[in-house]
N, C-alpha and C positions, 0 to 999 in steps of 0.2 A: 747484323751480318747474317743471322740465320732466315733467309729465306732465298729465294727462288726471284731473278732479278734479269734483267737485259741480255744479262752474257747465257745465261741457261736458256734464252730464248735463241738467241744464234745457232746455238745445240741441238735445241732439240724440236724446234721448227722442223728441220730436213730428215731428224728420226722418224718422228710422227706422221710426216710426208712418203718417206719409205715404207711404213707400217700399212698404210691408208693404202698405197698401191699393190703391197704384196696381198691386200684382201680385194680387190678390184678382181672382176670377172675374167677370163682370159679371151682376147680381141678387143678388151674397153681402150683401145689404143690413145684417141684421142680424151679420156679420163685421166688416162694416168700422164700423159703430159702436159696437162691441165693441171695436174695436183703436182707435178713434180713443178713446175715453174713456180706455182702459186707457194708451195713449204718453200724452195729458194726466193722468194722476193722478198718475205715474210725474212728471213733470214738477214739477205740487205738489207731490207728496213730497218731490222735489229741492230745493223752493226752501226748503221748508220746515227741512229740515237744514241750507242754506243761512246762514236766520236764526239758527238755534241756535247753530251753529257757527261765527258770527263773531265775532270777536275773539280767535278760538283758533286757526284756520287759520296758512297763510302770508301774511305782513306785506310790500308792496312800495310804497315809492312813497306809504305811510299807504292801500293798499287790501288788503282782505282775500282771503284765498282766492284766491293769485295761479295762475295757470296762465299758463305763456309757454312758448312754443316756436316753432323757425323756422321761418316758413312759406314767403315767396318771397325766397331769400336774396339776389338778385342787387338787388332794393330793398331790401332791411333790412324786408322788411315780416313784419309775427311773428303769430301766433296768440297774445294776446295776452289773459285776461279776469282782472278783480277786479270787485271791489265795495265801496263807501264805504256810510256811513251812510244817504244818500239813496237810492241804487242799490238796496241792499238789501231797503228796501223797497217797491221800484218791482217786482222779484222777485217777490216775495211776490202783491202786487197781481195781478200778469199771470198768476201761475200760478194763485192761486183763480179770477179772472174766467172764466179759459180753460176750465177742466177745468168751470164751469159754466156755461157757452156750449154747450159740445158735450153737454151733458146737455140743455139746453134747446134744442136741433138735431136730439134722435133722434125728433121730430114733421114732420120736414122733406117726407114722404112726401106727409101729409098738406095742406100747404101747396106745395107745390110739384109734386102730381102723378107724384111719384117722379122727377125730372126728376135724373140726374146725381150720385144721392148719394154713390158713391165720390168725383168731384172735388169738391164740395161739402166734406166733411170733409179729404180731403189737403190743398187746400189751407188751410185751417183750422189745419190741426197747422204748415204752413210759416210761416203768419203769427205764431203763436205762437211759433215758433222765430226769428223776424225779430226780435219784439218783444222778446223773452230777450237776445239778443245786443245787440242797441244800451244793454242796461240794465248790459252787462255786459261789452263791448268797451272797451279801454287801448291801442288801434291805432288811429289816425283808418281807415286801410286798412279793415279789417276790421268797423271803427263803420260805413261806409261801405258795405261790403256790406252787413247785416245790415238797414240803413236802407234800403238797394233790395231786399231781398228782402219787404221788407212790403206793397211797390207793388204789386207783380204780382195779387199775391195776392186783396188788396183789392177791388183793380178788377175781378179776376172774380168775386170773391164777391158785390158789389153790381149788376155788367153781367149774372150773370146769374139770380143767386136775389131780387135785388130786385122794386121794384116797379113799377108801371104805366113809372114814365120812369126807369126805371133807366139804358138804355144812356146819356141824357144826363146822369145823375146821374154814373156811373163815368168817362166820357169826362172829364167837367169836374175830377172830385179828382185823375186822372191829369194833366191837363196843367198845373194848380197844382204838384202835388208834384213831378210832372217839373221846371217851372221851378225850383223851389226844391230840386232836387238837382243843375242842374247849377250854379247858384250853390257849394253846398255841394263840387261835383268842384273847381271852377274854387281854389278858395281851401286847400281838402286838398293838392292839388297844387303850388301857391306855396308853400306853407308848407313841404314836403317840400324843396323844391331852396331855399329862404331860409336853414333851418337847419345848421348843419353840424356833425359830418356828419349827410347827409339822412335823416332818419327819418319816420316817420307814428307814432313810441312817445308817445302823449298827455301821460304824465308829462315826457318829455323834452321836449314844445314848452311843456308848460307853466312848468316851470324853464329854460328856456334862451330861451322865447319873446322877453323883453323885450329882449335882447342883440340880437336881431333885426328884431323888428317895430318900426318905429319911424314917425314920420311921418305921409304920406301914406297910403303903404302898409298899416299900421295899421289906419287907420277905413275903407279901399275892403274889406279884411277882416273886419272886424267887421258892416261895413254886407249884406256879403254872406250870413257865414253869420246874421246877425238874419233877413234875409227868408226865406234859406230854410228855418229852424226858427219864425219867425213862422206861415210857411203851415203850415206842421205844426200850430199851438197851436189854433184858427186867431187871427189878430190883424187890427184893423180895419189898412189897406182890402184885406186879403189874405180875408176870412173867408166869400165869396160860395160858397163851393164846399160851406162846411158843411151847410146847411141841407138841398140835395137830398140829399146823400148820406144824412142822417141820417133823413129822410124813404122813400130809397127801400130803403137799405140793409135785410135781415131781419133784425128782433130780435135775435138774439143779435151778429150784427154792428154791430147800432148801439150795442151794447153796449160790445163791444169799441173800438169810437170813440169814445164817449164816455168808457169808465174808465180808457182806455191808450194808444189813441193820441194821442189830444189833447194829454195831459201829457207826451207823447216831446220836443213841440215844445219847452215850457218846461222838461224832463230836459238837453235838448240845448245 
């Protein structure tokens, strides 16, 4: 299990794809959407071996295709990915969406006055790589980045490629999903110093959970992460935030919010 396998390829195909672009020359227009389609095919490709190859990979925990290694050892917090039945094809899903989002983005010029197209795409591949990793993290730690690495992203994709009210459109999904991440920090972290010894290893709260969670404590937990995966789905009376965004958001991003992120909420 300690190496570096399929699922870290889904990942970090579209980092290394983002990286590659933010050092591209400014005007390489037609480079950097060359290299952003190429890191996302590269990515489907992954997942797509991904599907094939499950049930044959390595077995941990009933998740396939395990990869674990340490990451910050002084919290036990690990590098950490598999995939189940549902996972697998949330994979799947994200890497054909994606790799045809940024096919339907290389018109961006023409809609946008050329405004930015190298950040337009980086961040694009990063979101992608947000969205891979939550589908595919066995670390709350780790779940946890990967779940904030998609905010960022998002909100400048819609604050600035959007439309007429975009900045109020990105403002507003930022300050839901910010709410409902730090509910999500607040209870990551109880649950780390609850269990013992303290881990963020999802398999290990999951079998050791009940021994723990008990009570009160319990349902201020569950009550916590419900709303802030609720605002991810969206769910009424959290769901006010959907509409602009989806509204101002550009096509292939409302795309992407409707076939991947939305489901992250009820993944989660």
């Amino acid at each position: 299990m300690d190496h570096f396998g399929i699922l870290s390829v889904t990942i970090w195909a579209p980092i290394v794809g983002a990286l590659v672009i933010a050092f591209l020359p400014r005007g390489a227009n037609q480079a950097v959407k060359w290299i952003a389609a190429l890191a996302s095919l590269v990515a489907l490709g992954a997942s797509i071996v991904v599907v094939r190859e499950f049930n044959r990979g390595t077995i941990d925990a009933q998740f396939h295709l395990v990869e674990k290694m340490t990451w910050i050892q002084s919290f036990n917090i690990q590098y950490y990915l598999g995939v189940d039945g549902l996972s697998v094809t949330m994979v799947l899903l994200t890497g054909i969406l994606s790799f045809i989002c940024v096919l339907a983005s290389w018109g961006i010029e023409h809609w946008q006055n050329n405004k930015g197209i190298k950040g337009y795409f980086a961040l694009f591949l990063l979101l992608e790589a947000g969205m891979m990793g939550v589908f595919e993290s066995l670390d709350f730690f780790l779940f946890y980045v990967f779940w904030e690495v998609m905010l960022l992203p998002m909100y400048f994709l819609i604050g600035i490629w959007g439309g007429p009210r975009r900045e109020y459109a990105a403002i507003k999904f930022f300050l839901y999903t910010l709410a409902g991440s730090v509910l999500m920090l607040v209870v990551m972290i109880a649950m780390y110093f609850t269990v013992e010894p303290h881990t963020f290893d999802l398999t290990v709260l999951a079998r050791e959970g009940p021994k723990f969670f008990t009570g009160g404590w319990w349902r201020a937990a569950f009550l916590g992460l419900y709303i802030g995966f609720a605002i991810k789905v969206p769910v009424f009376p959290f769901h006010t935030w959907l509409p602009d965004a989806h509204v101002e958001a550009p096509t292939p991003i409302s795309v992407i919010l409707a076939g991947v992120l939305l489901k992250m909420g009820t993944y989660g």
